[in-house]
Each structure stands twice: as C-alpha cells, then as structure tokens.
N, CA and C atoms as an extended XYZ file, in Angstrom:
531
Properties=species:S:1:pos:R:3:atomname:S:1:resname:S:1:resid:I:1 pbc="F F F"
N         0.861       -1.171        0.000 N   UNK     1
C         0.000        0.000        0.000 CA  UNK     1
C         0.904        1.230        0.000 C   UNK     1
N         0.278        2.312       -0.811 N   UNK     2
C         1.643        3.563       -0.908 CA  UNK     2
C         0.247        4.573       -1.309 C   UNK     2
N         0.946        5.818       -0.711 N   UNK     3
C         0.243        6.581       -1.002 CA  UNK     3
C         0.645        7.507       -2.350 C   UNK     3
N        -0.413        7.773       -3.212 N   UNK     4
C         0.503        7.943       -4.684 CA  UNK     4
C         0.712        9.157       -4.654 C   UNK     4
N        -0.145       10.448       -3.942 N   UNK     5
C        -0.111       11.980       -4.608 CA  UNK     5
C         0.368       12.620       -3.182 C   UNK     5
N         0.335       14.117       -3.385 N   UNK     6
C         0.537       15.475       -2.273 CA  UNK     6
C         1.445       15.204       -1.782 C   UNK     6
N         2.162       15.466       -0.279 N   UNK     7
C         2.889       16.048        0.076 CA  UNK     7
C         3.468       14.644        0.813 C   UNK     7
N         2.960       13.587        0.924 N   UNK     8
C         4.006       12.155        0.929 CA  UNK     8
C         3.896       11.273        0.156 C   UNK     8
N         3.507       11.594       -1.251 N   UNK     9
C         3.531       10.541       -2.665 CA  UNK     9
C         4.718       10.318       -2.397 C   UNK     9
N         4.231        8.632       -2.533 N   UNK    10
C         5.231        7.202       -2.446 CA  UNK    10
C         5.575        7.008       -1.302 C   UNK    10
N         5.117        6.970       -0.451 N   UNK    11
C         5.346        6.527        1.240 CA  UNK    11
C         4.802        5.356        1.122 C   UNK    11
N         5.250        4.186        1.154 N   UNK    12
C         4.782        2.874        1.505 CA  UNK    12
C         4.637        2.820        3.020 C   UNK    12
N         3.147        1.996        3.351 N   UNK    13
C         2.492        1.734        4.062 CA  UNK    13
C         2.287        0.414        4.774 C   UNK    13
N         2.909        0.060        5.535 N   UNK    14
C         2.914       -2.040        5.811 CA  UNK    14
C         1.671       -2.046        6.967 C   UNK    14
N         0.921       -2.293        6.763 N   UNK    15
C        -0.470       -2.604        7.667 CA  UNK    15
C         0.055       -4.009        7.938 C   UNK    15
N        -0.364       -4.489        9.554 N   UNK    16
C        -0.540       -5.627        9.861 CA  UNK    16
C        -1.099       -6.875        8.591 C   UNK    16
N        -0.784       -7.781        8.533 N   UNK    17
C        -1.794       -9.203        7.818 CA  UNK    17
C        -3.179       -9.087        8.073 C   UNK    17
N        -2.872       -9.152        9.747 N   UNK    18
C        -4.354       -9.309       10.284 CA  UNK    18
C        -5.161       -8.834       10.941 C   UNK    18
N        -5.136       -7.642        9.541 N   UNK    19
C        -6.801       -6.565       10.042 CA  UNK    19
C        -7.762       -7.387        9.086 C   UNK    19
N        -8.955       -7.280        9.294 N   UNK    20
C       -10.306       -7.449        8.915 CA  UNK    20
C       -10.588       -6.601        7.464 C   UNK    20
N        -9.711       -6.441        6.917 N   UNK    21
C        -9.919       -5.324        5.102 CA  UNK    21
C        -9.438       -6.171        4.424 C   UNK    21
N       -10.241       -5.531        3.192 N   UNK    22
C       -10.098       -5.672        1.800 CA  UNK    22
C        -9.608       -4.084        1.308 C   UNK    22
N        -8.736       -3.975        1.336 N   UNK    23
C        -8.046       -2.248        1.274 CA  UNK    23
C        -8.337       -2.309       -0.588 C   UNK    23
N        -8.790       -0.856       -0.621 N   UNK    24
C        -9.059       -0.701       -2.291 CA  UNK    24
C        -7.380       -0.818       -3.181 C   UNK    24
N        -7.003       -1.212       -4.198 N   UNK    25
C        -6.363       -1.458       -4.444 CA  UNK    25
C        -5.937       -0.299       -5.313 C   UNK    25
N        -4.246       -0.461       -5.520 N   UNK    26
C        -3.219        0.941       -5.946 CA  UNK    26
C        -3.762        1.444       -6.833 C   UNK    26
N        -4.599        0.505       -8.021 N   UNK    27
C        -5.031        0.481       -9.416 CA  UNK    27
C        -5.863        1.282       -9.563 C   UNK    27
N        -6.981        0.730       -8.570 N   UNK    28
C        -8.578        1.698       -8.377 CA  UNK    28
C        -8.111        2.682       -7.479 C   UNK    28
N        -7.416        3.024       -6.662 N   UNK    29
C        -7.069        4.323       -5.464 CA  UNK    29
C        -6.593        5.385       -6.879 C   UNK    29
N        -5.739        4.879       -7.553 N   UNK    30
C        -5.313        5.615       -8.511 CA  UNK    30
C        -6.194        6.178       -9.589 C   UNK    30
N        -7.559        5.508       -9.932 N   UNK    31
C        -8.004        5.792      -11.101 CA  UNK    31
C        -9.004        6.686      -10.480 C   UNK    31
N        -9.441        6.204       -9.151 N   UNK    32
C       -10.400        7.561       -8.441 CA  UNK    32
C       -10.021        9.027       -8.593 C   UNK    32
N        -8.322        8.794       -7.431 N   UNK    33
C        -7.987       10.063       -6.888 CA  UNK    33
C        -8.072       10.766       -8.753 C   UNK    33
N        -7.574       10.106       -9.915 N   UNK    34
C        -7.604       10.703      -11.634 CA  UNK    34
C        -9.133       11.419      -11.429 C   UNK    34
N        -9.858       10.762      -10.832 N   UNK    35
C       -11.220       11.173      -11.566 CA  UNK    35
C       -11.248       12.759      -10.618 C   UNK    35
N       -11.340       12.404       -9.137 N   UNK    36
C       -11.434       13.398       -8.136 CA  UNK    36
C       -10.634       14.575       -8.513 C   UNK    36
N        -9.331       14.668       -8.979 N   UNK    37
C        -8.457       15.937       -9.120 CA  UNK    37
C        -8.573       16.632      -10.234 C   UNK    37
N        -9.311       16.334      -11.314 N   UNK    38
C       -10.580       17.067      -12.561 CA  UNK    38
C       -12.203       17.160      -11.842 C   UNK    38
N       -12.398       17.079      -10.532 N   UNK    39
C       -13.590       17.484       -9.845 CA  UNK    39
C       -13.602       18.539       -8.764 C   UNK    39
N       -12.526       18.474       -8.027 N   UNK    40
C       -12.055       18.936       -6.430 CA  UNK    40
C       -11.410       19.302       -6.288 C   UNK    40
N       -11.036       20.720       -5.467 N   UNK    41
C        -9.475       21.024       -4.758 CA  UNK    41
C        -9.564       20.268       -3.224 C   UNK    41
N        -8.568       19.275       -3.407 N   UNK    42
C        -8.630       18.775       -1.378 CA  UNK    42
C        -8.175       19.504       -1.110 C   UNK    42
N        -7.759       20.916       -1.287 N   UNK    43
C        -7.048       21.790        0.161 CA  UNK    43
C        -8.185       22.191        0.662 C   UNK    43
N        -8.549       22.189        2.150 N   UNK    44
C        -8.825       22.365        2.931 CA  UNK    44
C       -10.491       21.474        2.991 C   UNK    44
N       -10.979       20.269        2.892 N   UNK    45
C       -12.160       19.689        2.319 CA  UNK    45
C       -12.245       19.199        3.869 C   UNK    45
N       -13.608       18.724        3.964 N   UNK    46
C       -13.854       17.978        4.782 CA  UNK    46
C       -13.807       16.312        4.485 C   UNK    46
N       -13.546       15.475        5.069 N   UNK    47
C       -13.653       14.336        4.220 CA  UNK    47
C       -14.313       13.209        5.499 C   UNK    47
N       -15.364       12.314        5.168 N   UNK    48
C       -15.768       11.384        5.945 CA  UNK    48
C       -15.323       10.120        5.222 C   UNK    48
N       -14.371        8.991        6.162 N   UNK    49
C       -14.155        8.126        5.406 CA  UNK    49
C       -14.711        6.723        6.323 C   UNK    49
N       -15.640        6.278        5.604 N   UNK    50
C       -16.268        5.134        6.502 CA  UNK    50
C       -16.174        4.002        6.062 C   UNK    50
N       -15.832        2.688        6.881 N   UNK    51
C       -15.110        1.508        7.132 CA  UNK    51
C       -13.633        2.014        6.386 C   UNK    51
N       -12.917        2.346        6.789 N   UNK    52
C       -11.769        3.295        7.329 CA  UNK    52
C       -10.385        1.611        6.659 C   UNK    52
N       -10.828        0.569        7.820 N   UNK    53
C        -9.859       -0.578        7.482 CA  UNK    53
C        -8.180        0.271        7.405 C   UNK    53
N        -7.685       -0.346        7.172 N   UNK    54
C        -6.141        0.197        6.831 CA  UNK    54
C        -5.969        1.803        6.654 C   UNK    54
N        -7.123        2.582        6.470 N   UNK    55
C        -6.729        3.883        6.300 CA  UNK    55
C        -6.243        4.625        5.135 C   UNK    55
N        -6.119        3.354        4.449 N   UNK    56
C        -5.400        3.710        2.600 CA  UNK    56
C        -6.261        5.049        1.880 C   UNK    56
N        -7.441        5.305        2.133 N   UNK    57
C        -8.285        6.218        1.403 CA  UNK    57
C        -8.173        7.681        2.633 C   UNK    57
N        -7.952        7.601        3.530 N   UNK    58
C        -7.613        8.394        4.706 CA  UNK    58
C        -6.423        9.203        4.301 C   UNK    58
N        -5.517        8.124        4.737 N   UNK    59
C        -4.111        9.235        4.073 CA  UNK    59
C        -4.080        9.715        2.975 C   UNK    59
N        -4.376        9.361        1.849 N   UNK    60
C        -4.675        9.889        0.786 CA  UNK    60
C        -5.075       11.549        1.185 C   UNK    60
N        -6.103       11.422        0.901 N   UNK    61
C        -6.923       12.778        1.342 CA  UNK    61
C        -5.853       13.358        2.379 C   UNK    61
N        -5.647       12.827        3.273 N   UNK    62
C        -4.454       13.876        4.140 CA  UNK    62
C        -3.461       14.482        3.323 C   UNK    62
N        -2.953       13.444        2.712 N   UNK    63
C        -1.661       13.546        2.110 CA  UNK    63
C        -2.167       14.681        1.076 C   UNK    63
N        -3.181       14.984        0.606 N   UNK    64
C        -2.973       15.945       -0.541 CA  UNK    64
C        -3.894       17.336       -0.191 C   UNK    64
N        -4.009       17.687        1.306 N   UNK    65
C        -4.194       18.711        1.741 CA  UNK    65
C        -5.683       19.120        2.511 C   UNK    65
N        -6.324       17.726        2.571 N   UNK    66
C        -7.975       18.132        3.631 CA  UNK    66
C        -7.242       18.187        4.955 C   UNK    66
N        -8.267       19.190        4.955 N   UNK    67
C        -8.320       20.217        6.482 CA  UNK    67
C        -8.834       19.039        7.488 C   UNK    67
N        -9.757       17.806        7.237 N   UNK    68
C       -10.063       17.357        8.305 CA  UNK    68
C       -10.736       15.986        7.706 C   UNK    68
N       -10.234       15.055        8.037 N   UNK    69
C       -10.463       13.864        7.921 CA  UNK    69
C       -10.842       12.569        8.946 C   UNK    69
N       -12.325       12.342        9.102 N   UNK    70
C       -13.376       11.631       10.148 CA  UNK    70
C       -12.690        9.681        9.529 C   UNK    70
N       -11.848        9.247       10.316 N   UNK    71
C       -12.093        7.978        9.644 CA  UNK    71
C       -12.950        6.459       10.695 C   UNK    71
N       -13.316        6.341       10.430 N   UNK    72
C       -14.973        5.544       11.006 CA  UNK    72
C       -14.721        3.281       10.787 C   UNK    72
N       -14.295        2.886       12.114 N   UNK    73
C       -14.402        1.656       11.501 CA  UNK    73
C       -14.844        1.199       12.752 C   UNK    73
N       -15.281       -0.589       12.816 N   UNK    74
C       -15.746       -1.213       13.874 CA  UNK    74
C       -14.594       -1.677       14.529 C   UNK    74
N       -13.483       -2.138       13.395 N   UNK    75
C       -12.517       -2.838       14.403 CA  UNK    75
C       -11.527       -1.963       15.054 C   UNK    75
N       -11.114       -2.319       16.338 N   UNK    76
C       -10.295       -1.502       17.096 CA  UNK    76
C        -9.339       -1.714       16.481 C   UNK    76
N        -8.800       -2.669       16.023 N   UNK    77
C        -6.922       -3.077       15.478 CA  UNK    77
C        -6.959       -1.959       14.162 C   UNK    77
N        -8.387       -1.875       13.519 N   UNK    78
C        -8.110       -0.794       12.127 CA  UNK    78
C        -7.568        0.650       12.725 C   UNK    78
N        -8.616        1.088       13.904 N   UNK    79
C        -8.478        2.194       13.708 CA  UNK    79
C        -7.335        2.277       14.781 C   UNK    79
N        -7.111        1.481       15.673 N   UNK    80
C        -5.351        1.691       16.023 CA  UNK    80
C        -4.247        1.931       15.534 C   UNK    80
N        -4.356        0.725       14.053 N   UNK    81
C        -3.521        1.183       13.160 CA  UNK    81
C        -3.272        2.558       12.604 C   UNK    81
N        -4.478        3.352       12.093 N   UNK    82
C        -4.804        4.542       11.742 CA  UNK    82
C        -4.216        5.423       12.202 C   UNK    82
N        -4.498        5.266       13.391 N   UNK    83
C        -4.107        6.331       14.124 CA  UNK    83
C        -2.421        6.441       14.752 C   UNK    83
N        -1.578        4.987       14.854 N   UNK    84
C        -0.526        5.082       14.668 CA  UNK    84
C         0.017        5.381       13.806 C   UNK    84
N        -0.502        5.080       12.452 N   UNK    85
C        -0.148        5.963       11.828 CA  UNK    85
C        -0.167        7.273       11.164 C   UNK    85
N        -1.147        7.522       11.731 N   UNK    86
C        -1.137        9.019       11.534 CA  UNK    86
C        -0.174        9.889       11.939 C   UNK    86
N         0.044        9.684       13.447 N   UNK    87
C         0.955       10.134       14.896 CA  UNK    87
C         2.146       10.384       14.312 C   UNK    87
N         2.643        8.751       13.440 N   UNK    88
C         4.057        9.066       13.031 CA  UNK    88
C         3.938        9.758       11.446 C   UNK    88
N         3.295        9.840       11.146 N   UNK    89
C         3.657       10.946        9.750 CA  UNK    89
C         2.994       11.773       10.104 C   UNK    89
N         2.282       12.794       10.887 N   UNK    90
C         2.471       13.375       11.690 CA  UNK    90
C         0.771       14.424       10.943 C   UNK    90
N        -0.094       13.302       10.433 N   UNK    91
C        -0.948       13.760       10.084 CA  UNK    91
C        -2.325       14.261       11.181 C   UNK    91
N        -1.912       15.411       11.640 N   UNK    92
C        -3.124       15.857       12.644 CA  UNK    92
C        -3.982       16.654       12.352 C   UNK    92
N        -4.643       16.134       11.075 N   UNK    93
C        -6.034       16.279       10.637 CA  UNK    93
C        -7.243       15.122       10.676 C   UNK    93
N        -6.138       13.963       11.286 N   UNK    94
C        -6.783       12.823       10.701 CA  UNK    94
C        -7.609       12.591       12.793 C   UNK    94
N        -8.667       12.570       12.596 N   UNK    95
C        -9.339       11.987       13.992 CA  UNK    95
C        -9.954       10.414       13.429 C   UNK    95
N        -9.821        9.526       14.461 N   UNK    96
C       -10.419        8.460       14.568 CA  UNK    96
C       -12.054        7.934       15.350 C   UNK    96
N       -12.293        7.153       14.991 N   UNK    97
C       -13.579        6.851       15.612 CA  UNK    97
C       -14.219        5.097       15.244 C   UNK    97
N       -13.983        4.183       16.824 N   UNK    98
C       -14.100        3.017       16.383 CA  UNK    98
C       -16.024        3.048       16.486 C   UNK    98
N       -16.856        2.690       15.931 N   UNK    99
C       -17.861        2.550       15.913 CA  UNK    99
C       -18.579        1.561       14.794 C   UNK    99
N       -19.934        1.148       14.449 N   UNK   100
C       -20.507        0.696       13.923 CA  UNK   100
C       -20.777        1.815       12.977 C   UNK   100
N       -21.049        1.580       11.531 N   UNK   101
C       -21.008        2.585       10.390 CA  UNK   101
C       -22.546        3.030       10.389 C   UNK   101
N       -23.454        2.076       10.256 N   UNK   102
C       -25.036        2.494       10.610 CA  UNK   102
C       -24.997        3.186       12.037 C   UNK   102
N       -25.165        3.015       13.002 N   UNK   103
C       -25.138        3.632       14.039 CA  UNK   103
C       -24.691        5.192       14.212 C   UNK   103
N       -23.244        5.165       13.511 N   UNK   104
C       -22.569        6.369       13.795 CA  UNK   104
C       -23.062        7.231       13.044 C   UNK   104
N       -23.577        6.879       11.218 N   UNK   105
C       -24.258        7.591       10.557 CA  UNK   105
C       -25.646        8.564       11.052 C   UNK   105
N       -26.061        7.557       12.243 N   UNK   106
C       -27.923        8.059       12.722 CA  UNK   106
C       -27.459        9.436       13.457 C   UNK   106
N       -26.278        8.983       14.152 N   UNK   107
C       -25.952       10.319       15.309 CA  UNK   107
C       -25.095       11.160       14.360 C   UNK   107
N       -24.581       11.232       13.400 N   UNK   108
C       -23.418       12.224       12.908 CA  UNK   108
C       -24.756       13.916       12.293 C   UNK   108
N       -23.920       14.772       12.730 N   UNK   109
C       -24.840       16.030       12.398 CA  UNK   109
C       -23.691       17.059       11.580 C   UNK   109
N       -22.587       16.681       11.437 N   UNK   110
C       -21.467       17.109       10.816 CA  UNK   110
C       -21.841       16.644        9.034 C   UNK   110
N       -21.462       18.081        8.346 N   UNK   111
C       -21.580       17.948        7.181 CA  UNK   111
C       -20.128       17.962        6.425 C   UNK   111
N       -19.829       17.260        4.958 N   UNK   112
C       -18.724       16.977        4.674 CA  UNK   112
C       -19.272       17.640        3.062 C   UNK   112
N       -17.704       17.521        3.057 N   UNK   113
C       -17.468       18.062        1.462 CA  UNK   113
C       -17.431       16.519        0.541 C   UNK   113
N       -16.739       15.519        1.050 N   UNK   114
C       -16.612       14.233        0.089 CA  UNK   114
C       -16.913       13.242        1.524 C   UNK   114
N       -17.816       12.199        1.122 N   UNK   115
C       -17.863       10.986        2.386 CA  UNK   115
C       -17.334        9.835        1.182 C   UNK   115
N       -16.918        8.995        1.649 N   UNK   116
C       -16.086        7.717        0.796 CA  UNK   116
C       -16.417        6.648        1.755 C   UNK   116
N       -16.950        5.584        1.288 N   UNK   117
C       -17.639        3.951        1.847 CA  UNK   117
C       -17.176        3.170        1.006 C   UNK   117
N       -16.247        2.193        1.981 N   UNK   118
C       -15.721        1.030        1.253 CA  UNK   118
C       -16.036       -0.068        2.393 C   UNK   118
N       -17.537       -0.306        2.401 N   UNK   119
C       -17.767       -1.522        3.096 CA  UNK   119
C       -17.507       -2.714        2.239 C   UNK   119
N       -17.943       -3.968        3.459 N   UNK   120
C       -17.240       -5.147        2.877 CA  UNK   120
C       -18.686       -5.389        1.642 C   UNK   120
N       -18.400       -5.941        0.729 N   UNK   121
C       -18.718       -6.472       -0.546 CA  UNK   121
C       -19.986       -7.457        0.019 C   UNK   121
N       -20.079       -8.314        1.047 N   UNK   122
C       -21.132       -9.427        0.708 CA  UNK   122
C       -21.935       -8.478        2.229 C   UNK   122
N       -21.630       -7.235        2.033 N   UNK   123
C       -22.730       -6.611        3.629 CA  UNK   123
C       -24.462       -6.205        2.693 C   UNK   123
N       -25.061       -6.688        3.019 N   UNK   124
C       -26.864       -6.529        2.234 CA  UNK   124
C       -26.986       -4.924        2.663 C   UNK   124
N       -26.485       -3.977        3.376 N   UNK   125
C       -27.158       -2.504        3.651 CA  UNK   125
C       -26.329       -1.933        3.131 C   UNK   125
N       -25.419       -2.324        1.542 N   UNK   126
C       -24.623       -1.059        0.944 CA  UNK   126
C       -25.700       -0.003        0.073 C   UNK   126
N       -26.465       -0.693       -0.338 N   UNK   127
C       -27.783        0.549       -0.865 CA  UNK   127
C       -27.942        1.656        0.303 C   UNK   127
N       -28.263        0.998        1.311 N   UNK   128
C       -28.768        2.050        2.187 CA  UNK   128
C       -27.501        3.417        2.916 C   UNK   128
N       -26.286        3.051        2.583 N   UNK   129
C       -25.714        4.392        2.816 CA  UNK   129
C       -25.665        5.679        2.198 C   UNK   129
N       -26.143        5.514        0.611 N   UNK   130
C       -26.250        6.740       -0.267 CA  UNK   130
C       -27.690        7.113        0.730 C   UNK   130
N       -28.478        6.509        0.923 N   UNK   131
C       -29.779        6.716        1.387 CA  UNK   131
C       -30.010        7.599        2.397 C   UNK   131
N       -29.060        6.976        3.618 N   UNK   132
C       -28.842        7.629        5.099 CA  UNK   132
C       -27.950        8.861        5.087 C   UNK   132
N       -27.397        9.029        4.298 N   UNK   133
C       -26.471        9.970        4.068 CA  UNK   133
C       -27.071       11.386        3.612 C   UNK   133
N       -27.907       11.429        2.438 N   UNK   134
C       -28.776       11.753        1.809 CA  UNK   134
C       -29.994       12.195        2.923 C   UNK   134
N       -30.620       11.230        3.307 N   UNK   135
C       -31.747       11.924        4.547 CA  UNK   135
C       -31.406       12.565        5.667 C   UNK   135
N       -30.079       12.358        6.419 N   UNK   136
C       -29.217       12.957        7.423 CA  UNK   136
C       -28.627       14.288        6.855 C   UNK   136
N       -28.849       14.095        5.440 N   UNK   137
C       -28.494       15.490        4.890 CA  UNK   137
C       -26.532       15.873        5.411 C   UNK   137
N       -25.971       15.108        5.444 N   UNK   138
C       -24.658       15.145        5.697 CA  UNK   138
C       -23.432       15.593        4.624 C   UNK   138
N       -23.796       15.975        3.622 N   UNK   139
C       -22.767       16.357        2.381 CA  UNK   139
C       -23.392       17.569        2.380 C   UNK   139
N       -22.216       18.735        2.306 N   UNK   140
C       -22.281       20.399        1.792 CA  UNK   140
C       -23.148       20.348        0.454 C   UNK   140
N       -23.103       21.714        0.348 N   UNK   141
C       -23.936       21.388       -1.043 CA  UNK   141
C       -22.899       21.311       -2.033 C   UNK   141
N       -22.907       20.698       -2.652 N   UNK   142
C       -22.328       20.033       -4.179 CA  UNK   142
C       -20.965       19.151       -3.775 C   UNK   142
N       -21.567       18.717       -2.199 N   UNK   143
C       -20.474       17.489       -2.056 CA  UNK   143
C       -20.854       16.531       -2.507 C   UNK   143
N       -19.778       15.156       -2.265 N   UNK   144
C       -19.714       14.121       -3.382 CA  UNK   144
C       -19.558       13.173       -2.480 C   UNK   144
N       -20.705       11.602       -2.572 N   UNK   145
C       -20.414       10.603       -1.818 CA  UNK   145
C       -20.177        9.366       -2.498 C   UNK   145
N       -18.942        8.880       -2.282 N   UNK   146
C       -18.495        7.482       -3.307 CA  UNK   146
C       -18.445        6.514       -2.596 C   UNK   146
N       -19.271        5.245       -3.297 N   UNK   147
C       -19.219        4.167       -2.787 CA  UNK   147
C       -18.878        2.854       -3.172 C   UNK   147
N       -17.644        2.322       -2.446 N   UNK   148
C       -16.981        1.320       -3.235 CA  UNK   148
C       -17.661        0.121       -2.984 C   UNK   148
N       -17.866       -0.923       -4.173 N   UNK   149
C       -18.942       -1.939       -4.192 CA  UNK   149
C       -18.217       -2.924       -4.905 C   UNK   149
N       -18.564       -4.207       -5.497 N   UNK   150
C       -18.605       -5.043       -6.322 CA  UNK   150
C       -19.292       -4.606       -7.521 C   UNK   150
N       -18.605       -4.857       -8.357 N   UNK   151
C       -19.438       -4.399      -10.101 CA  UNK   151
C       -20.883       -5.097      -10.478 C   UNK   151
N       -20.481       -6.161       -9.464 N   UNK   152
C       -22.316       -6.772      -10.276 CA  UNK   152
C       -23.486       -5.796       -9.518 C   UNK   152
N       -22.914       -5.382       -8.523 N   UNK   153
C       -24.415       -4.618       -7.543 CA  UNK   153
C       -24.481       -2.993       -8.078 C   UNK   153
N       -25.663       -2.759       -8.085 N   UNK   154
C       -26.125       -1.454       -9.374 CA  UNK   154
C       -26.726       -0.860       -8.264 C   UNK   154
N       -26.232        0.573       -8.130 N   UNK   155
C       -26.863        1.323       -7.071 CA  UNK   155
C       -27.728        2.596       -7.632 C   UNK   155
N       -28.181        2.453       -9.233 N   UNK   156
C       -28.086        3.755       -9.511 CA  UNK   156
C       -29.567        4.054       -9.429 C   UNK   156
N       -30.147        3.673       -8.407 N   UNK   157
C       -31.983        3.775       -8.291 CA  UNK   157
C       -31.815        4.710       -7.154 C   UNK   157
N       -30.749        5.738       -6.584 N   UNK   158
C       -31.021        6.535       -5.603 CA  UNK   158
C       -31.153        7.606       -6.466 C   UNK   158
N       -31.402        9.284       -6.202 N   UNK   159
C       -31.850       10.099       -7.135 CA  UNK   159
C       -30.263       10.400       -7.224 C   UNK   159
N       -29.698       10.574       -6.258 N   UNK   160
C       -28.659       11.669       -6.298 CA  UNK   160
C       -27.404       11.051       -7.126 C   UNK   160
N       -27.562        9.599       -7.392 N   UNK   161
C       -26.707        8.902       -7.981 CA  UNK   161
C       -26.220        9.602       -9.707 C   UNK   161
N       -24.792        9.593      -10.171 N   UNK   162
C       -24.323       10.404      -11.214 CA  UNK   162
C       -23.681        9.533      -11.996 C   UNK   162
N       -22.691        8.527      -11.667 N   UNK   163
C       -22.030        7.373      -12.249 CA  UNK   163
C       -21.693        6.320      -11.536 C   UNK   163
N       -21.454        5.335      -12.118 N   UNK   164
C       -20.545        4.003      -11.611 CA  UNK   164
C       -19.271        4.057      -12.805 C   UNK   164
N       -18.055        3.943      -11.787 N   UNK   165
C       -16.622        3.584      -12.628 CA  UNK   165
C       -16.467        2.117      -12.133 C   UNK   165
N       -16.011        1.613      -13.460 N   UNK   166
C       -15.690       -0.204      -12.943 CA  UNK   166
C       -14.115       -0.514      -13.179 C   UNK   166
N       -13.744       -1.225      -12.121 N   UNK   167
C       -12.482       -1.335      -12.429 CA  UNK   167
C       -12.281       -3.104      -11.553 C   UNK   167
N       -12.525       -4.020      -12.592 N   UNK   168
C       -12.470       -5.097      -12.443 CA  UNK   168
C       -13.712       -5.411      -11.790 C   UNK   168
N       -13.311       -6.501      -10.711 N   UNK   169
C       -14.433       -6.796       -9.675 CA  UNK   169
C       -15.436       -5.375       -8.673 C   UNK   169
N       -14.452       -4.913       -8.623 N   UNK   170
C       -14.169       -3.394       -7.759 CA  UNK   170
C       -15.465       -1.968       -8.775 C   UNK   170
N       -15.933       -1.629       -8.016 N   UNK   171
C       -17.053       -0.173       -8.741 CA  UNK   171
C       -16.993        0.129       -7.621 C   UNK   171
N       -17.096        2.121       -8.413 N   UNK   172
C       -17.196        3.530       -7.231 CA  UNK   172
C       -18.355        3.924       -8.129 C   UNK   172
N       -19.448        3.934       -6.872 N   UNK   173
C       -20.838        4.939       -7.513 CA  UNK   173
C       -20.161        6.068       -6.817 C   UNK   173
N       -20.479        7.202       -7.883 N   UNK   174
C       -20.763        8.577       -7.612 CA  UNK   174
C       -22.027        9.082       -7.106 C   UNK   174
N       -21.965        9.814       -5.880 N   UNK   175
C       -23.634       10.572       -6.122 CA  UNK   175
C       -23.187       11.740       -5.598 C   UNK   175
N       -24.337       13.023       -6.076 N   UNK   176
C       -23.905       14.535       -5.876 CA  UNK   176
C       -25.055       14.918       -4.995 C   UNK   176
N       -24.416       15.797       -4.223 N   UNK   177
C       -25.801       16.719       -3.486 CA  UNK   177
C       -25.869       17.803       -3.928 C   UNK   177
C-alpha cells in the first residue's frame, strides 16, 4: 500500500496481515484520486471516510491537503492502526472513531465536502448508505459521496446517484448533493 499523490507521494504503508480489510487497491485508489483531481481542490475539504480498514483512502486525502479527515471503523486493530499511523507521519487532521457505520451515521450532524464507503462487498445494507447519508443530509452542497462496491451490484436507483466507474471486480458509484 503507498500513497501515490501530495505532500508524501510514495510513502509505503505495511499494515498488519491481520486486520479485517479488503483495502481498495493501488489500481482503483489511482483511477479515483484521476477522476477526483478534474472534480475537487482537497485543500482544505472535509472528508468522511467510513469503514476506514487500513486507512489507505484516509491518508490519501491527508496527504494531498484536507483540512479534516473523520475515519470511522468497527474494528479496534483498524483504527489503532490509523491512528498510529497518523501520529508518526504526523498527520493531525486525521481523527479516529471506532464505531458501527449504521449507528454512527444516525448520530453524525457534521456535514462533509466528500464521504467515501468502502464496506465489505457481501454486507446486504450497501444501498442504504447513499440513502442515510442523503436523509441525514450530511454532504455540503455540491459534495460528493463514493461508494466502493462489487461491479455486479447497481446502485443507480437513488436520485442523487451520477455514475458508476468499474475497475475489475471493484465499482465507485458517484452521487452529488
């Protein structure tokens, strides 16, 4: 895992074996952040990053200049990791938060510029985060919520939905507020 862009492009990253992720891979991290940097300036963004896992989509966004980055997972070993590493590259924008992703969504009243969901692939309530997100009213206006999925599952029956990019097994729906 390496982070590719901003101000520590190419910092390799060694996460434990045995966290509980499926971390998005260099290929798709890469073809996003392409899409995002013809959409967005990250200097100074808010960013919500939920099921967090390894943090790979976290630093990112740090690394290329958000003001503040929420990263959201259940397991304690993820967001330990996270946050050790944050400490030592010395990213103190990045706050942690071990919680359940439905749950934390009902109570969050904080609005973001980009939220990013890379739950696990065989979880049945990935429809419902464009949903909750959307009724909690949690994205600024003309923020952007991406959600990383499996290519066979089609999310595009929410309104706010704009695209799906496929990149192998791996799809990011877009949706805009």
């Amino acid at each position: 895992m390496r982070i590719i862009g901003g101000a520590l492009k190419g910092l390799r990253l060694n996460p434990p074996k045995n966290l509980p992720v499926r971390p998005t891979t260099d290929l798709g991290k890469e073809a996003l952040f392409n899409i995002l940097q013809n959409q967005i300036a990250f200097d100074g963004i808010k960013v919500l990053d939920l099921f967090c896992g390894t943090g790979n989509i976290t630093y990112e966004f740090a690394s290329r200049g958000a003001e503040q980055v929420i990263s959201v997972d259940r397991s304690i070993h993820c967001i330990n990791y996270v946050k050790d590493t944050s400490r030592q590259h010395g990213f103190t924008q990045i706050k942690t938060f071990k919680a359940d992703i439905f749950k934390y969504l009902q109570l969050e009243t904080e609005q973001y510029d980009l939220i990013f969901a890379d739950p696990p692939y065989d979880m049945n309530q990935i429809p419902e985060i464009p949903k909750i997100i959307f009724e909690k009213n949690l994205l600024l206006p003309g923020g952007l919520l991406i959600v990383e999925h499996q290519s066979m599952q089609n999310l595009s029956n929410h309104p706010a939905f704009t695209e799906q990019r496929k990149y192998g097994h791996s799809s990011f729906s877009f949706f805009k507020n």
